[in-house]
C-alpha positions in Angstrom: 0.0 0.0 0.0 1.2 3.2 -0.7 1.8 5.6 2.6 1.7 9.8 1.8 2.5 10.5 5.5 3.1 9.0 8.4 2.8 10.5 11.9 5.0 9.5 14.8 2.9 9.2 17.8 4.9 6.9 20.0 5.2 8.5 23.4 2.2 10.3 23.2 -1.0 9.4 25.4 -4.9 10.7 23.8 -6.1 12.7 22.6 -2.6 13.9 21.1 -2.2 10.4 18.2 -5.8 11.5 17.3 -4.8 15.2 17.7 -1.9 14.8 15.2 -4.0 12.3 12.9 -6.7 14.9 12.5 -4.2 17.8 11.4 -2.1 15.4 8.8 -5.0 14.7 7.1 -6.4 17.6 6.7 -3.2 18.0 4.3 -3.8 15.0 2.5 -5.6 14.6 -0.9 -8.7 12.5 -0.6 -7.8 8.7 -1.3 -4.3 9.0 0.2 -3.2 7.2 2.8 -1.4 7.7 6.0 0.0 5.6 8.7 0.2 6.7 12.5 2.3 5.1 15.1 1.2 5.1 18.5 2.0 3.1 21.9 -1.1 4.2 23.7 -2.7 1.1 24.4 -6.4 3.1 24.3 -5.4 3.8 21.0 -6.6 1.3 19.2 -10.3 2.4 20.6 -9.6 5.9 19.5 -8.9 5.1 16.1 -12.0 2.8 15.8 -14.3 5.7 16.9 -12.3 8.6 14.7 -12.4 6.5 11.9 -16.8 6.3 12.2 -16.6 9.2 13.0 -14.9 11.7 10.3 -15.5 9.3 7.6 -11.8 8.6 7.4 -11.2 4.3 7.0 -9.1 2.7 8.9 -8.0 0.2 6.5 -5.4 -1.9 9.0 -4.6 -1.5 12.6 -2.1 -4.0 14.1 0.3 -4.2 17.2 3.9 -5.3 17.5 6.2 -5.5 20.2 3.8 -2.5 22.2 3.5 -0.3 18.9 0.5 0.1 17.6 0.0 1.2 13.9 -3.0 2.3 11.6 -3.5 2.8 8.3 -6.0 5.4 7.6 -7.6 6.4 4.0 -8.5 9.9 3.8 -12.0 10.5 2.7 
């Protein structure tokens, strides 16, 4: 898949991943894709809900080794 931006979230507790999220896409071309890392464990909820929420999809979310990443689509 191909990744326009990525944010570095790791550190960073909520709302600041979504926070972040929110202002890189709003940069973004609709259709492009962007990838956040985070190692907020409630992260993975926060995503879920921002995703139904803006309209943005969250096309993967995984978890290694305490990292969480997503891979959102801007609407």
């Amino acid at each position: 898949m191909d990744v326009a931006k990525e944010v570095d979230a790791r550190g960073l507790n909520c709302p600041l991943p979504i926070l972040r999220t929110k202002k890189a896409l709003n940069d973004m071309l609709s259709g492009q894709v962007l990838r956040v890392l985070a190692t907020d464990p409630a992260s993975m909820r926060d995503f879920q809900a921002f995703s139904k929420q803006t309209g943005n999809a969250l096309v993967e979310s995984a978890e290694k080794d305490g990292v969480f990443s997503y891979l959102l689509r801007r609407k």
